[in-house]
C-alpha positions in Angstrom: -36.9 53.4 20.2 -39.8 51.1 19.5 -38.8 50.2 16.3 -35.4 48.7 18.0 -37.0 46.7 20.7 -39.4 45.5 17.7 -35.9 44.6 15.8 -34.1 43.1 18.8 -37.1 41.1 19.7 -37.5 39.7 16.1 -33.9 39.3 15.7 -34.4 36.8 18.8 -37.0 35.3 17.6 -35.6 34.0 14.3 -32.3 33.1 15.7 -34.6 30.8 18.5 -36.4 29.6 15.9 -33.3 28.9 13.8 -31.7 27.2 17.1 -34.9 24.8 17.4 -35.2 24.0 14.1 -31.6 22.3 14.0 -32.2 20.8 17.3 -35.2 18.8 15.5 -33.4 18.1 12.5 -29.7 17.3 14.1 -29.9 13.3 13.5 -30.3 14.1 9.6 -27.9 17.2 9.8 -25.4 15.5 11.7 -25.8 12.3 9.2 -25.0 14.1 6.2 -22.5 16.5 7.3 -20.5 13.3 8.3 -21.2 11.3 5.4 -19.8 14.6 3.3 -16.8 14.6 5.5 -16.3 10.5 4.4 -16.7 11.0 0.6 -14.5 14.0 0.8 -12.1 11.9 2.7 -12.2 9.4 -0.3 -14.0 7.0 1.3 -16.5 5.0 -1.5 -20.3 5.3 -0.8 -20.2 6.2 3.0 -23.5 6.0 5.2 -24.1 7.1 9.0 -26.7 6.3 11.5 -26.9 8.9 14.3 -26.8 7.6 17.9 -27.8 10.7 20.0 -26.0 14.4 20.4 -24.8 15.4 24.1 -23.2 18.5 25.6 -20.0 17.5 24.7 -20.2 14.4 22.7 -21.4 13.1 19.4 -22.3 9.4 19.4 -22.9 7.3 16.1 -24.5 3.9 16.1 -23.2 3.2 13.0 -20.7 4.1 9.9 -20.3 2.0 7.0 -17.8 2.8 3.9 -17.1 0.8 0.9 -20.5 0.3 -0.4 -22.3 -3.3 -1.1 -19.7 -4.8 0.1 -19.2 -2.5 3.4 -15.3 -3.2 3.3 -15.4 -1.1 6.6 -17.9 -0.7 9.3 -17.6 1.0 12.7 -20.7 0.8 15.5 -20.7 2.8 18.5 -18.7 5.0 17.6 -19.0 8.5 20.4 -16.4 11.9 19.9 -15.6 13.8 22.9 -15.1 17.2 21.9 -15.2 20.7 23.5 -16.9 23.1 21.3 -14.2 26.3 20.9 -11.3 24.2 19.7 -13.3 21.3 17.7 -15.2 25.0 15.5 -11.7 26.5 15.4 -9.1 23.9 15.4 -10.7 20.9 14.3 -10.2 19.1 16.7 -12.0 16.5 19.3 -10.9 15.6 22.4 -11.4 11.9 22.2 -12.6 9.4 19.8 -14.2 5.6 21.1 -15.3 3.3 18.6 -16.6 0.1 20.2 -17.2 -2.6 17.5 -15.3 -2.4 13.9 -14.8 -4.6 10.8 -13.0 -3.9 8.2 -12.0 -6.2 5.3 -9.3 -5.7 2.7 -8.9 -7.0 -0.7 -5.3 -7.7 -2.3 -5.8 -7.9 -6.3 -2.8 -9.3 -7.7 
């Protein structure tokens, strides 16, 4: 029996510890999960500046694509989401993106 509460309570113990440790490292977490997303998205050389992390909201300060030439940039940029269906469906409730810039080239 004490060899189970000794389990349980180290079972606890690693998954807080597991639970703080990505709290502390979200901002780079967050960063490179997104910037993953981009380039898997085909977007060239994408690079994200975390904002802050709510209870139901993610908000960027930045998102650049396109690299030196940054053909598109996005700044305050915040998704609404509710956990269950955003994990299981993919999907966010809302998406706000308050200053953008984009520039296209034609070749001929």
């Amino acid at each position: 029996m004490r060899s189970l509460i000794r389990f349980v309570a180290a079972l606890c113990a690693v998954i807080a510890l597991s639970l703080v440790g990505v709290y502390l490292f979200r901002a780079p977490l967050i960063e490179r999960v997104t910037e993953r997303a981009l380039a898997g998205s085909g977007f060239d050389a994408p690079a994200v500046r975390f904002g802050r992390l709510g209870a139901g909201e993610i908000a960027l300060a930045e998102i650049s694509a396109g690299g030196a030439q940054q053909p598109i940039l996005l700044k305050d940029v915040t998704l609404t989401f509710s956990l269950v269906p955003l994990l299981f469906e993919g999907r966010a409730k809302s998406l706000s993106i308050r200053g953008a810039r984009a520039v296209a080239r034609m070749d001929d």
